[in-house]
C-alpha positions in Angstrom: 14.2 42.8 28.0 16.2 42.6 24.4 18.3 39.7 25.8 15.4 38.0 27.4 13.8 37.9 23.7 17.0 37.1 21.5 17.8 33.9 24.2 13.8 32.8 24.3 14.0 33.0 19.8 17.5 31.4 20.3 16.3 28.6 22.7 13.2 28.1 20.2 15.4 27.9 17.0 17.3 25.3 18.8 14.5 23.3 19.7 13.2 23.2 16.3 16.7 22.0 14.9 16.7 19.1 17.3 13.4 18.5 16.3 14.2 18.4 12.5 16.9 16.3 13.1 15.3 13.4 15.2 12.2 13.7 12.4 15.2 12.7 9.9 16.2 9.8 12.6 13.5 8.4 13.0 12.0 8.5 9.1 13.4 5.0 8.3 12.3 2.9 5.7 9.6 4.0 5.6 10.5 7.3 4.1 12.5 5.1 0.9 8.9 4.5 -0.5 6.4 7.1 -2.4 3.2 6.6 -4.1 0.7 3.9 -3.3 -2.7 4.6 -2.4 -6.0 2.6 -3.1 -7.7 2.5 -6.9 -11.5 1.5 -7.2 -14.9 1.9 -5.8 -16.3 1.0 -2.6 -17.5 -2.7 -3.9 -14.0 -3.2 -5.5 -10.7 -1.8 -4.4 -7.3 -2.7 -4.5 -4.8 -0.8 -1.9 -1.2 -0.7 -1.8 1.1 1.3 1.1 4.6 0.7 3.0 4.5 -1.0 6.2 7.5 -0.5 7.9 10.4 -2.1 6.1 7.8 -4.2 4.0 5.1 -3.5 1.2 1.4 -4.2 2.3 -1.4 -5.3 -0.3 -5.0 -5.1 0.4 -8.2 -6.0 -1.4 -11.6 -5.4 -0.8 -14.8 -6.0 -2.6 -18.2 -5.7 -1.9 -19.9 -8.5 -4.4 -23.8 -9.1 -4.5 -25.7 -11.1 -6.4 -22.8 -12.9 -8.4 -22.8 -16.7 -9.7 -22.1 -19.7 -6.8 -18.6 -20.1 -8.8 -17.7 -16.5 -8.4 -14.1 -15.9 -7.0 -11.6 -13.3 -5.9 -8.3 -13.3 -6.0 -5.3 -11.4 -4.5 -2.9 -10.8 -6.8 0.7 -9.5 -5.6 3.0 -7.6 -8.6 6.2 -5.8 -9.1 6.1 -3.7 -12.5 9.9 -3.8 -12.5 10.4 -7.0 -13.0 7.1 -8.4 -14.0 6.8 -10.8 -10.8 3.5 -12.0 -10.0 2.3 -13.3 -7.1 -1.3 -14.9 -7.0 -1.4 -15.2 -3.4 -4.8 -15.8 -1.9 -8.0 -16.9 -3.5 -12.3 -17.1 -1.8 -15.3 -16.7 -2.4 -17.4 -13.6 -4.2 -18.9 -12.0 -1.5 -17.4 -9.7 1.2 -13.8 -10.2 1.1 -11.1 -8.4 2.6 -7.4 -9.9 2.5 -3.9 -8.5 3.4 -0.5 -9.9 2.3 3.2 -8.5 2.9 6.1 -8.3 1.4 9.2 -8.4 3.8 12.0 -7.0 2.3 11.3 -5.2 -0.9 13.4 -4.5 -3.3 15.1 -0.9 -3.5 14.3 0.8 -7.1 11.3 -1.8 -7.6 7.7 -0.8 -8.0 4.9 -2.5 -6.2 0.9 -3.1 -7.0 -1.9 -4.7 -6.0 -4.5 -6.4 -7.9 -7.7 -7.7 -7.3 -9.1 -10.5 -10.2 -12.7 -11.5 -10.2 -13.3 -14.6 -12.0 -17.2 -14.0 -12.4 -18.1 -17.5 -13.4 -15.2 -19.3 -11.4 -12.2 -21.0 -13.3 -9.0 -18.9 -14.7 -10.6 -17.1 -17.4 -12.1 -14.3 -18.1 -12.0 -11.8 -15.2 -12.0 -8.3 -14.5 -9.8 -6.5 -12.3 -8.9 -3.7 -10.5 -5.0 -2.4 -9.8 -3.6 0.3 -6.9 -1.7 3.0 -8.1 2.2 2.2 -7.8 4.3 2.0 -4.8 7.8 3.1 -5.5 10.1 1.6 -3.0 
């Protein structure tokens, strides 16, 4: 009965290790990247997370009531290097957009941000950022 115990622990310890060690396999790229997360309130909200081996930005906002030359923007940055990239643009209203990065660079950090231009044009708006995405 003591053997059968020692080789059923034995055969469980084993099992885990294997387990551990295709976890580690299988982490990827994935695993290189910490942080991210969304910033804002349900009617604003800029999102950033690791998609496989690329970064994914995401905006959403919930806008009511706003003037006919209202905008939002999606607004791609890295806060290493102080790239910016003001990807895609519509209308204030409901508006949820998506844009990747393939390829990030290792070491960089990543962030969204969404821009409202509340009466249209370049200037003024307010905006909203994601927390960081370290890659």
């Amino acid at each position: 009965m003591a053997s059968t115990l020692i080789r059923r622990a034995a055969l469980g310890l084993g099992t885990l290790a294997m387990a551990g060690s295709a976890l580690t396999l299988t982490a990827g790229s994935a695993s290189a990247a910490s942080g991210g997360g969304c910033n804002g309130e349900t009617w604003k909200q800029a999102c950033v997370s690791a998609d496989g081996g690329s970064v994914k930005f995401d905006v959403h906002a919930r806008l009511a009531n706003t003037d006919a030359n209202c905008r939002v923007e999606l607004v791609r940055l890295d806060a290493s290097d102080g790239w910016v990239d003001r990807m895609l643009s519509g209308p204030c209203n409901q508006w949820d957009r998506t844009a990747w990065l393939p390829n990030p660079t290792r070491g960089h950090a990543y962030k969204t941000e969404l821009r409202i231009y509340w009466q249209g044009g370049e200037y003024p708006y307010d905006y909203i950022q994601s927390p960081l995405l370290n890659w």
